[in-house]
C-alpha positions as CSV (number, residue, x, y, z in Angstrom):
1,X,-28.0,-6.8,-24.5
2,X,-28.4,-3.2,-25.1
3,X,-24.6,-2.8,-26.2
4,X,-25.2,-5.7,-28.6
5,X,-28.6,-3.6,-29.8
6,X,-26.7,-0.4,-30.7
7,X,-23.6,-2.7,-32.4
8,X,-26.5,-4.2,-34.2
9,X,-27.8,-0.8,-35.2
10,X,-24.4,0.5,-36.4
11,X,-23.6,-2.4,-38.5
12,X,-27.3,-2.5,-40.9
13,X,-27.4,0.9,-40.9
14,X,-27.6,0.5,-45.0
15,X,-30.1,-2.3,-44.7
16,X,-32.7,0.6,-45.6
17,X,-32.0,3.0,-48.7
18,X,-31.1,6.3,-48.2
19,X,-34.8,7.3,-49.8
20,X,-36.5,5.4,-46.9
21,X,-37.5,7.9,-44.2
22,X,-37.7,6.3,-40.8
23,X,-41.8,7.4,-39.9
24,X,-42.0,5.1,-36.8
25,X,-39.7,3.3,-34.3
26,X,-41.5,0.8,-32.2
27,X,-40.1,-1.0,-28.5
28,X,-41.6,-4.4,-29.1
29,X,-42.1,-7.4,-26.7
30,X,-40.5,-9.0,-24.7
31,X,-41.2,-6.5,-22.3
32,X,-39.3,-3.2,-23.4
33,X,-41.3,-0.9,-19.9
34,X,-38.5,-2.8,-17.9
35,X,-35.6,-1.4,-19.7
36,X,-34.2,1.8,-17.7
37,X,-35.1,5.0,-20.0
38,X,-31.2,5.8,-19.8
39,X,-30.7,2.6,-22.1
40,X,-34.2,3.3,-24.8
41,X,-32.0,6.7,-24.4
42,X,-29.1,5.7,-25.9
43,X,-31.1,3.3,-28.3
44,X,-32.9,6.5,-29.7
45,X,-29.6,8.5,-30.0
46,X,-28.3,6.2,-32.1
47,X,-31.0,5.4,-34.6
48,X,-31.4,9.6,-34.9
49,X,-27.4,9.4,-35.6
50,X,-27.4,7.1,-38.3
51,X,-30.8,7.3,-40.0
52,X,-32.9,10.0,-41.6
53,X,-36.0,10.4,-39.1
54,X,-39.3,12.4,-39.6
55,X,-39.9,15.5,-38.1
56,X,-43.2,12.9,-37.2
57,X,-42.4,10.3,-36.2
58,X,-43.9,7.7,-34.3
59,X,-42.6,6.1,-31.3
60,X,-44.7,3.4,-29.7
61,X,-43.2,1.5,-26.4
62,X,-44.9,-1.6,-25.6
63,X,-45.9,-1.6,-21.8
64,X,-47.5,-3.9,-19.3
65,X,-49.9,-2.3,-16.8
66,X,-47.6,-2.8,-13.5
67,X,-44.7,-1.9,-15.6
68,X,-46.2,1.9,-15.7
69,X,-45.8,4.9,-13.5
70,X,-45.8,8.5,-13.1
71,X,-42.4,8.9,-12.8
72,X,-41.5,7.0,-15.9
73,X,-44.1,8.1,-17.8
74,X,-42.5,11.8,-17.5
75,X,-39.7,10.1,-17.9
76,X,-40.8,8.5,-21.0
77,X,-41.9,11.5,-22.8
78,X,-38.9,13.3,-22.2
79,X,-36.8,10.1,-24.3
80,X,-39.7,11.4,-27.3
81,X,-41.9,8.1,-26.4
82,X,-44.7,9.5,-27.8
83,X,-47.4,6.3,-28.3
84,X,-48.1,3.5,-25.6
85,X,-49.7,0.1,-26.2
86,X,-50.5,-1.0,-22.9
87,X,-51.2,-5.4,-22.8
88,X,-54.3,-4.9,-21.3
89,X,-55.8,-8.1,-22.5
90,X,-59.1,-8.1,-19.9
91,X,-60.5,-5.5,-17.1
92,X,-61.7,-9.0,-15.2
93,X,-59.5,-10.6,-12.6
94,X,-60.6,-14.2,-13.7
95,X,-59.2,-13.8,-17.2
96,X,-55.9,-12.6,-16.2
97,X,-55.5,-15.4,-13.7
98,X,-56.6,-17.5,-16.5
99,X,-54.2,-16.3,-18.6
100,X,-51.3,-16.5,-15.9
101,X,-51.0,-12.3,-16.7
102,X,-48.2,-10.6,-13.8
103,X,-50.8,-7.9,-13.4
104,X,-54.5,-7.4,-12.2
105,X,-57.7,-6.2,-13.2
106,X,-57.1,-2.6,-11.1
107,X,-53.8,-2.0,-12.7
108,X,-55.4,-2.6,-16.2
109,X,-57.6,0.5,-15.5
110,X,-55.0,2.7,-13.4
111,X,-52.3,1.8,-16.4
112,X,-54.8,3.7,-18.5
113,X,-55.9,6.4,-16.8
114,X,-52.1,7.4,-15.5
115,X,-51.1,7.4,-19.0
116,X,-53.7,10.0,-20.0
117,X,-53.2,12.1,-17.1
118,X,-49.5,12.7,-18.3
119,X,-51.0,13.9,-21.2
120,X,-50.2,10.9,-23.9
121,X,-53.0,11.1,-26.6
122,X,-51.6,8.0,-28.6
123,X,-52.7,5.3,-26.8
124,X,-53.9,1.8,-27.9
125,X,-54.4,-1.2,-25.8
126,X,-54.8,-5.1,-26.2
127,X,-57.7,-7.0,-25.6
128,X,-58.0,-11.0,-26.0
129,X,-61.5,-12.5,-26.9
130,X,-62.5,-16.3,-27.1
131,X,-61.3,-17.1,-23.9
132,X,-63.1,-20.7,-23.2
133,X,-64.4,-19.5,-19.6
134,X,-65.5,-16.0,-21.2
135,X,-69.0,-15.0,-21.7
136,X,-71.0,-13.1,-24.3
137,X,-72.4,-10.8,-21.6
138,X,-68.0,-10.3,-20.4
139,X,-66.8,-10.1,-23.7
140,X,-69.4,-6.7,-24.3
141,X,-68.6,-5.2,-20.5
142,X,-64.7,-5.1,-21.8
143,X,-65.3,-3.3,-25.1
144,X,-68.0,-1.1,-23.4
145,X,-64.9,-0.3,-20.9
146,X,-62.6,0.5,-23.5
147,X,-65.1,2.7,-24.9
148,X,-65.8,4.4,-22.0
149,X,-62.0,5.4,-21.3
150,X,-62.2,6.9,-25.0
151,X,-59.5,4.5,-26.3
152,X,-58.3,6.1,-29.5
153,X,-56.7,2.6,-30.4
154,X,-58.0,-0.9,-29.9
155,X,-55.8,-4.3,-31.1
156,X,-58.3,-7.5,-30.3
157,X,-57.0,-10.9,-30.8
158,X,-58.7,-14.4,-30.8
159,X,-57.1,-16.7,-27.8
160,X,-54.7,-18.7,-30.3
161,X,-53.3,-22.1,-29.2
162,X,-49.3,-22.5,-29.6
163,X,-48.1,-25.9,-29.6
164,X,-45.6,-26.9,-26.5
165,X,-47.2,-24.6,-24.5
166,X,-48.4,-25.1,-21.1
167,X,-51.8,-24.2,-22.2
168,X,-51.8,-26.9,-25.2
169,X,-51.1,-29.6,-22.9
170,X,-54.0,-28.2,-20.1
171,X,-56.0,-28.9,-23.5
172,X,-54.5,-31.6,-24.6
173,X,-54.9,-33.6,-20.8
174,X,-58.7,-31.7,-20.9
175,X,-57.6,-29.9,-17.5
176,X,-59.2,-26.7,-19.8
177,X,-62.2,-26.7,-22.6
178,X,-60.9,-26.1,-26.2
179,X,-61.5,-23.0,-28.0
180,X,-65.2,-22.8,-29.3
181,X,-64.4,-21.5,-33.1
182,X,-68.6,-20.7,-33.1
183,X,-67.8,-18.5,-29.3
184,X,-64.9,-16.5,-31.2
185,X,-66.7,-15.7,-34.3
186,X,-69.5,-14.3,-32.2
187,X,-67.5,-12.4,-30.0
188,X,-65.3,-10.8,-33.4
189,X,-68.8,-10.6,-34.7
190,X,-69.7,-8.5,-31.4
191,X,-66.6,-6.1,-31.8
192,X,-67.3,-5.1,-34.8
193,X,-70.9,-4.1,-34.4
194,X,-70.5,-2.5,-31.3
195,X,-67.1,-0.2,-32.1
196,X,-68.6,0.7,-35.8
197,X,-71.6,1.9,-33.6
198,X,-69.5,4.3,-31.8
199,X,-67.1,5.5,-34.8
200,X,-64.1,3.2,-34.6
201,X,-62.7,2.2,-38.1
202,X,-61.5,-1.1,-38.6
203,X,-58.8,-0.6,-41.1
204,X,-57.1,-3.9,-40.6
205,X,-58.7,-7.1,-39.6
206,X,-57.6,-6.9,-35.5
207,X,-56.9,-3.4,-35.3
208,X,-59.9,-0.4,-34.7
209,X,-59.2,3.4,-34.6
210,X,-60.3,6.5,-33.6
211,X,-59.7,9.1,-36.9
212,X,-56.5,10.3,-36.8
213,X,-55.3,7.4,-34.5
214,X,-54.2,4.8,-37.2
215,X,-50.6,2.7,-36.2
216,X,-48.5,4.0,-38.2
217,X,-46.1,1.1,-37.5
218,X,-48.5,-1.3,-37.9
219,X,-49.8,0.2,-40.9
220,X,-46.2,0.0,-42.4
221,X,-46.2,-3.7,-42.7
222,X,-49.5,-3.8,-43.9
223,X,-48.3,-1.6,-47.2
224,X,-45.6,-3.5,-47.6
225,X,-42.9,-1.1,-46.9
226,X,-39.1,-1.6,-45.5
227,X,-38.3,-1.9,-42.3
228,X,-35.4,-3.0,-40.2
229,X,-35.6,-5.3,-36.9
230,X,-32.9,-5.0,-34.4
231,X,-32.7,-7.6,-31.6
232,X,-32.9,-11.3,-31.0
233,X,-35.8,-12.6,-33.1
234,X,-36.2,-9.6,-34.9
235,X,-37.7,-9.7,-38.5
236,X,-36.4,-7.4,-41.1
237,X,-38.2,-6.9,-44.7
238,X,-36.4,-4.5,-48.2
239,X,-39.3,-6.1,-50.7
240,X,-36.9,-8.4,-52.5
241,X,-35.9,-10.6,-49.1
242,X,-37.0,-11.3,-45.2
243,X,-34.3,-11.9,-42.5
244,X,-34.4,-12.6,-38.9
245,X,-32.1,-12.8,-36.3
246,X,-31.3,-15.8,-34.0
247,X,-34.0,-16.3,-31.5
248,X,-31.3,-17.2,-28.2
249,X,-30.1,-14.1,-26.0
250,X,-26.8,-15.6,-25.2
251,X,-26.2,-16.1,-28.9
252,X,-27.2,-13.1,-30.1
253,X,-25.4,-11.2,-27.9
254,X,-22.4,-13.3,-28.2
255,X,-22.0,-12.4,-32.0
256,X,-22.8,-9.1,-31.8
257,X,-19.8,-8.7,-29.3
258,X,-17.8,-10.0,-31.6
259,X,-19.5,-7.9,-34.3
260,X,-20.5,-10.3,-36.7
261,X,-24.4,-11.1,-37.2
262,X,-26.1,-14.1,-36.9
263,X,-29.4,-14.4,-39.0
264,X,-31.2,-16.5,-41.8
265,X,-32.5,-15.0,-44.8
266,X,-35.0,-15.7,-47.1
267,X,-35.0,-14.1,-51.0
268,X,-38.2,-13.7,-52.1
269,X,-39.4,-14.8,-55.6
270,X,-42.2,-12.1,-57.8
271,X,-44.8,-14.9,-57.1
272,X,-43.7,-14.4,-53.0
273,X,-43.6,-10.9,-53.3
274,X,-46.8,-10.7,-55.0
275,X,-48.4,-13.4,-52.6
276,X,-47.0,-11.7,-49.5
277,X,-48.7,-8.2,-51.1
278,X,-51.8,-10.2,-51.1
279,X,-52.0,-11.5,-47.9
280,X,-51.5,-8.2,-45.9
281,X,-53.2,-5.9,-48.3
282,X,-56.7,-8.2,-47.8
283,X,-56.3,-7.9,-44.1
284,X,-56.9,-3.3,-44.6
285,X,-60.0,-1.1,-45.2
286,X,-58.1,-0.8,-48.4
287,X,-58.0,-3.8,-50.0
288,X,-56.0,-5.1,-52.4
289,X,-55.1,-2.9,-55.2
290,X,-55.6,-4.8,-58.7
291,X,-54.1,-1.8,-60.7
292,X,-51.0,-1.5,-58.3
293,X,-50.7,-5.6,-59.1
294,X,-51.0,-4.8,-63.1
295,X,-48.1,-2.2,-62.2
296,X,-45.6,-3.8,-60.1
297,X,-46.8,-8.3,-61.8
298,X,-47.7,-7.5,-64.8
299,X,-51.4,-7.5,-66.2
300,X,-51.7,-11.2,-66.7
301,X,-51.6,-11.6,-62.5
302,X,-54.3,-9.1,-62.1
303,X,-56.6,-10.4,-64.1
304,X,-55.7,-13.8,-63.1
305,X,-56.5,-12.3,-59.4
306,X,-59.8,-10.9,-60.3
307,X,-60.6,-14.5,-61.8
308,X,-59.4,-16.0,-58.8
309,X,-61.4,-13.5,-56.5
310,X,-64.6,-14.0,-58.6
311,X,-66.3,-16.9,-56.5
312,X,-65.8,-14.3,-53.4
313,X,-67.3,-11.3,-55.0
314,X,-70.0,-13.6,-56.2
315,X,-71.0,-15.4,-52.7
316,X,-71.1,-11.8,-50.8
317,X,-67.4,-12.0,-49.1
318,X,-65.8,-9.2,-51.2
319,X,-66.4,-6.5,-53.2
320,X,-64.3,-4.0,-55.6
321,X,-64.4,-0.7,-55.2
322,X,-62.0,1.6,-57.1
323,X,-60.3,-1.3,-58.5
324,X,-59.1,-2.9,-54.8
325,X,-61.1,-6.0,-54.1
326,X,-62.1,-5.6,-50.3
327,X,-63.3,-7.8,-48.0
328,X,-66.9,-7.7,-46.6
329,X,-68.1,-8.5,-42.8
330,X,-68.9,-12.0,-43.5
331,X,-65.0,-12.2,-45.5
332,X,-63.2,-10.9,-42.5
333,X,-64.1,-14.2,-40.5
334,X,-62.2,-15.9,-43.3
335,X,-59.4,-13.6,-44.0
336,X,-56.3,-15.8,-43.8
337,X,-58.2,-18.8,-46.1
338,X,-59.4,-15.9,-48.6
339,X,-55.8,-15.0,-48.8
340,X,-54.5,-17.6,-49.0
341,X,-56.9,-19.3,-51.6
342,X,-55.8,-16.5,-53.8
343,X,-51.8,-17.2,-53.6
344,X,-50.2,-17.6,-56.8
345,X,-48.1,-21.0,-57.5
């Protein structure tokens, strides 16, 4: 796999332009904290070979809470790993049972405090809400935790459903209650109380920071900016098209031995591009930028935005400030419906 990675690496090293500046690299799931730092090593030595890197940059690993331990963490920051996001998801035994997690509620904390100790200041962790077993009174005790450890990063997620899962069919044959839509909209509405109380921002829709402790990476997508995936299911975006790679291992690895690439791709039209700025732009403290439409659509699709947008401004979901119509409190529980009412044919 990881010869196949670095193949894959040499071969789209002119996906990106020369003008784009590499500010983050990021070890996504699967579970990258199991790869031996020798092999996110070489990984790193080749990207810095072929690619013009910030002096900056960011470089996030994504970690599970047994996966982490002294010695690789000083391990870790040697290879320039520099940013953690640990897949927390509760600090109660019962919801990681619930949720078949590998790890338990002690190792959530110890991941945490073990991490800080070696000195890492860029830190964010996952947390689920709208668990159906999960209580009000729960939900509160695991952002109050969070807070307490001085997390300068939190990414919360409503418990989504996947179909031909093993959890869609424990709903489906009622061995588990359904998701209660009112329980997650009280719980999101609970997160974002409680962490605005104490100075988080929440400069995307699932994602709260300290100052200064913004995802860059994540950020990145959010502004529509290049970037370039490497690895099976990877997702790769230059403005004009998406790509992504074959989802099978064997597959993937089998091309890439060969070096050939094995992907789909998807050209975008202006109306895509311009939709795809929408729905990511609504999601930020930011909003989304009616003069930088006028620029980049023409000045027809902004104003045909703004009329679009009205009946949101109007009923109290959004408001412009600066020209970038932003979603209010009561908007962000209808983000993706906003956004998606607002797509151009």
């Amino acid at each position: 796999m990881v010869e196949a990675l670095l193949n894959e690496i040499e071969m789209r090293r002119s996906y990106l332009s020369e003008n784009d500046l590499i500010e983050s690299i990021y070890f996504g799931g699967g579970t990258p904290s199991l790869l031996p730092t020798v092999d996110i090593d070489r990984i790193l030595n080749k990207i810095y070979s072929l690619f013009k890197i910030t002096d900056d940059v960011e470089i996030t690993l994504e970690a599970n809470p047994d996966d982490i331990e002294r010695t690789r963490l000083k391990e870790w920051k040697v290879s320039g790993i520099n940013r953690f996001s640990i897949g927390v998801q509760s600090f109660f035994e019962e919801d990681l049972i619930w949720m078949n997690r590998a790890h338990n509620a002690h190792q959530s904390e110890n991941s945490i405090l073990m991490v800080m100790e070696v000195g890492y200041q860029n830190l964010s962790i996952d947390l689920i809400y709208g668990l159906p077993h999960l209580s009000d009174e729960n939900w509160i005790k695991n952002i109050e935790k969070a807070i307490a450890f001085k997390i300068p990063h939190l990414s919360c997620y409503a418990l989504t459903i996947e179909n031909r899962t093993a959890l869609h069919s424990f709903i489906q044959n009622k061995k588990v209650p359904d998701i209660d839509t009112d329980q997650q909209a009280r719980h999101f509405n609970i997160l974002m109380q409680r962490l605005q109380a104490v100075g988080y921002d929440q400069y995307e829709i699932s994602n709260f920071s300290r100052p200064g402790f913004r995802s860059r990476h994540n950020s990145s997508y959010w502004q529509g900016k290049n970037y370039l995936g490497i690895g099976p299911s990877a997702h790769s975006f230059n403005s004009e098209s998406r790509q992504w790679n074959i989802a099978n291992n064997a597959l993937y690895i089998e091309a890439l031995q060969k070096w050939e690439l094995n992907y789909e791709r998807e050209t975008l039209t202006p109306s895509q591009q311009l939709n795809e700025y929408i729905m990511t732009s609504l999601r930020t403290i930011e909003g989304t930028d009616l003069l930088w439409v006028e620029k980049n659509w023409g000045k027809p699709a902004s104003g045909k935005l703004l009329n679009a947008a009205a009946k949101y401004l109007n009923g109290g979901k959004a408001t412009i400030c600066q020209n970038k119509i932003q979603l209010t409190r009561e908007g962000k529980f209808l983000a993706d419906g906003i956004a998606a009412d607002l797509f151009f044919d």
